[in-house]
Each structure stands twice: as C-alpha cells, then as structure tokens.
C-alpha positions in Angstrom: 47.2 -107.1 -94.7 45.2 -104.9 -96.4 45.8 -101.3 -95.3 42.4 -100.0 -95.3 41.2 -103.0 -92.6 43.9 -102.1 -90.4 42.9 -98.3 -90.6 39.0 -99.6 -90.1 40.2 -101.9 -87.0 42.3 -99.3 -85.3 40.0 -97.1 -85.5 37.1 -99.1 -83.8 40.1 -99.8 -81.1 40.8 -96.3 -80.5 37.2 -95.7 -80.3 37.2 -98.7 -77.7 39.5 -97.0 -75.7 37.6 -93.6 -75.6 34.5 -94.2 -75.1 34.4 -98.0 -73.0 38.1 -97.6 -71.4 39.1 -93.9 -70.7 36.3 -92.2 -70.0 34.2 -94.8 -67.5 37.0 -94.7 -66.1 38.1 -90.9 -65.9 34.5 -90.3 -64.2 35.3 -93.5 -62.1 38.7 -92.6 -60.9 40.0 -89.3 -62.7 42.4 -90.9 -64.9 42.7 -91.7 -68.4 45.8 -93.8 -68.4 45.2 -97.2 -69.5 47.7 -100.0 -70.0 49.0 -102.9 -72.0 47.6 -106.9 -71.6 47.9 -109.3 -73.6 46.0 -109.8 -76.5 45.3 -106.1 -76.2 45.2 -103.2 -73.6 42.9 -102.5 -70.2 42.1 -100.1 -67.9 44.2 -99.2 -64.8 41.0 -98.8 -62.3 37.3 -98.9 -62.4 35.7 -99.8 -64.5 37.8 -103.6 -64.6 37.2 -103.7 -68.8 39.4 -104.8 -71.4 40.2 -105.2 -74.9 41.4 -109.0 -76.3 41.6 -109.1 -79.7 38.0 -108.2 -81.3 36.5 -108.4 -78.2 35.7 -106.2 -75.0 36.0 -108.5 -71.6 34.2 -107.4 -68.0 31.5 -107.9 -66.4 32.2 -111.9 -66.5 31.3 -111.4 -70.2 33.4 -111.1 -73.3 31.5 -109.5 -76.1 32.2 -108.9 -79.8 33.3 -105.8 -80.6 32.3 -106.1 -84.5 29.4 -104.7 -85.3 28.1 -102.5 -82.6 28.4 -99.3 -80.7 30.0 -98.7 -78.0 26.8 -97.5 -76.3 25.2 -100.6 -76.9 28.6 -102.3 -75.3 28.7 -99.9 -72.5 25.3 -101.0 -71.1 25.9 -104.8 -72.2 28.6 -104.5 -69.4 26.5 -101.9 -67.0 28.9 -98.3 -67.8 28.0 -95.4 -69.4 30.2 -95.1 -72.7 31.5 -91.8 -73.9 35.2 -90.3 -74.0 36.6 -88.7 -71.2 34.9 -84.8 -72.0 37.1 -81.6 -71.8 40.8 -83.4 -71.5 41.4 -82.9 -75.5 40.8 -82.3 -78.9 41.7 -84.9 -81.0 40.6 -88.8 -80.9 39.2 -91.6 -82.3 36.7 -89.3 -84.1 33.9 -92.5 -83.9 30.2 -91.4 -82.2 29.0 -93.4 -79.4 26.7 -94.7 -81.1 28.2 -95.9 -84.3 28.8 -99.4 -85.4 32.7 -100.3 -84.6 33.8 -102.2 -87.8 36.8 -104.4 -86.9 38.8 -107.6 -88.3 39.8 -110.2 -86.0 43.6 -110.4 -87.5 43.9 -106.8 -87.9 43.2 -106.5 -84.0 45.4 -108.9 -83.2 48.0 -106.9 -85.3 47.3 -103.8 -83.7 47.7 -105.8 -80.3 50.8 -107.0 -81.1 52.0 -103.5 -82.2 51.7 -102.4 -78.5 52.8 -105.4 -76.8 56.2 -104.7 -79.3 56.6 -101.4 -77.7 55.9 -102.0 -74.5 58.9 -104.8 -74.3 61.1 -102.0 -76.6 60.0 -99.6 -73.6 60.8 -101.3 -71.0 64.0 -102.8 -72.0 65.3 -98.9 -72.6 63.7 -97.7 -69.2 63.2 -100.5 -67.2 61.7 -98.4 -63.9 59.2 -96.9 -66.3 55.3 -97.5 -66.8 54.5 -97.5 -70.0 51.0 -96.0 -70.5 48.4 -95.9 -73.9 47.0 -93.2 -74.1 43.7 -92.9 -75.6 43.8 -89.0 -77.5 46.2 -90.3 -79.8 46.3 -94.2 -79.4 49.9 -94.5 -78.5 52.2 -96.1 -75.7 54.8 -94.5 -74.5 56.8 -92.7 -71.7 57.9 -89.0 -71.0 61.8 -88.8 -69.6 63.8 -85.8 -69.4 61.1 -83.7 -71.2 61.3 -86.2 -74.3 58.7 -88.5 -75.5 58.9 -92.2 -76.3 56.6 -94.4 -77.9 55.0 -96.7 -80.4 51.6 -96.2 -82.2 49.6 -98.5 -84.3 49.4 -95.7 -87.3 47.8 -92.7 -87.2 46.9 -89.6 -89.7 50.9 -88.7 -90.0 51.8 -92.0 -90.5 49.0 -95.0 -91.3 51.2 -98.1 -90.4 52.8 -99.2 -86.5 56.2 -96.8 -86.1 57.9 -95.6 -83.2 58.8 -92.2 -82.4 61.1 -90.0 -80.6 59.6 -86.4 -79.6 61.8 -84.1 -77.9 59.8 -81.1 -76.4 62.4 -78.7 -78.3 62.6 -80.6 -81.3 66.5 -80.6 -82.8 68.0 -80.6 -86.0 69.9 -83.8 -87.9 69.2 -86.2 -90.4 67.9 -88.6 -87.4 64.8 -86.4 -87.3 62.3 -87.0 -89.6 59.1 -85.9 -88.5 57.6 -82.5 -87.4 57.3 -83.5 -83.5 61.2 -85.7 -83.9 62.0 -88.4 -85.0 59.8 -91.9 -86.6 60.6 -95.1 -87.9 58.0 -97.9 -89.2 58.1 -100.7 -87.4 58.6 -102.9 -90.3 61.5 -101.2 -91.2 63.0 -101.9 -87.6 62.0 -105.4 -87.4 61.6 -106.2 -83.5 61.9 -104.6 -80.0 65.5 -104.8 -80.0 66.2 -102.8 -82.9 62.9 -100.6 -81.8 64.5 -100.3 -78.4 68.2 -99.3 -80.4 66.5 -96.4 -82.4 64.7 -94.9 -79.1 68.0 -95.1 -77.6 69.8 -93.4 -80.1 66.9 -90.7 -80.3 67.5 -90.5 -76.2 71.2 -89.7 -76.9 71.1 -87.2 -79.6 68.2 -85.7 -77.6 70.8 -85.0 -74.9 69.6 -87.4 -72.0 72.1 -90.3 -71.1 
C-alpha cells in the first residue's frame, strides 16, 4: 500500500475519533476512552457511534466518511463534533470542519492494526481492557507503571508497531525508542509474536 494513503486515512480516523467519538462523548459522559469493534473502534457510552471501515455508524445510519467534515457528520447523526477541549495537547491535528480524505483499504488496514493488538493484548493480560485512546491514536494498557500498546503509525514511526514504555525508561539493546521500546508490526508478523515481544519488554521492565 502506498504509504502516503495510509498516513491520509489514519489521519481522517484519528480525526474520527476526536472530534465524532471522544469528545461527544467526554461532554456526554466524561470520558474519552473508546474501544475496539470490528471492522474498526467505538465509543464506550453516549453518544452510541462507531467507526467500520470508511464509514461512521449511529443514528440507524452509516455514512461515508470520505469526503466530508466531521461537523457536517456530527449533525448528519444529531452530536456536536469537536475534540474533547483542555485534556491535551497533541492530536489528530484535522479542523472540524475539514474534508476527511480516506481510502477504503487503507481503513481497513488501520482496523486490522488494532484488532492485532487488541488479541496481542489480551492474550498477555487477559483481565485487562484494552482502551484507544484518541490523543495519540493507540490501544493499549498501563500495568505496573509500564505502558503497552499498538498504534497504527504516528510522527515517530509512520507504519503499525508496537511499543513498550516503561515510566523510567531503562537501558539495553531491547530499547529502541526514546519512551522504550518499538517494533513494526511487519517485522513481528502476528499477535503471537506481537504478544512475545510485549512480554519480553514486561520482563526486562521488571514486572513478572
């Protein structure tokens, strides 16, 4: 796939999340967290809206996300779009009122990205609950002050990896990134060797 379409797409997504997912529902029920589906991610609470491929789903409606803002979504499905204001700095970086550009397959790449980690999660911590959150677009868990997770690509890294972030990073060769440790997912392959490489990061991290 071309690189720059996944960039676009993820993007638009992360944008989705923002302004249609996390902040209705911040305002709605004071939390950003959202969560994996299939075919994509959802919130947790109110607003009921979620994210299948290219396309946003509430409201008894499913909508194309190519093509328009997310303020024109927002009132297509009766919520007032806008990221959850004063929580954080960074994020998508899109304006409300931009047109999201997005490619069907790309989506669907970037869905299966998180439904990857999610099964790597939750075969390393099975008890947890695995949330995406939408400042940086990743999913992931905090256990024994040490974070775990997958992200689609980002400004550190542009393609799906996973990553191990101790609070206090340490030193080694298995840490290769400023907040830990990273490893594409296409150099890992699939959620068992994803779920080897968080475990080994858990070890050397000191947990169990």
């Amino acid at each position: 796939m071309d690189p720059q379409r996944h960039v676009r797409t993820r993007t638009a997504l992360h944008a989705v999340a923002e302004h249609l997912l996390a902040g209705p529902q911040y305002r709605a029920a004071g939390t950003i967290r959202l969560r994996v589906r299939p075919g994509g991610f959802a919130c947790r609470f109110e607003p009921q809206l979620r994210v299948r491929g290219a396309e946003l789903v509430g409201a008894g409606r499913a909508l194309a996300l190519s093509g328009v803002s997310c303020a024109e979504l927002g009132a297509a499905v009766g919520v007032a779009a806008g990221r959850p204001e004063g929580l954080y700095g960074d994020g998508s970086g899109v304006p409300v009122d931009a047109p999201l550009e997005l490619d069907p397959e790309a989506a669907e790449a970037v869905a299966a990205c998180f439904a990857h980690g999610d099964a790597a999660l939750r075969a390393l911590f099975p008890q947890a609950d695995p949330v995406l959150w939408p400042e940086h677009f990743d999913l992931g868990v905090t256990v024994d002050a040490v974070n775990y997770g997958i992200s689609p690509g980002d400004a550190y890294l542009p393609e799906p990896y996973a990553y191990v972030g101790p609070h206090t990073p340490p030193s080694g060769e298995f840490w290769n990134a400023p907040f830990g440790a990273a490893r594409t997912l296409a150099a890992l392959g699939g959620p068992a060797a994803t779920t080897a490489f968080l475990a080994e990061g858990r070890r050397l991290a000191g947990g169990t």
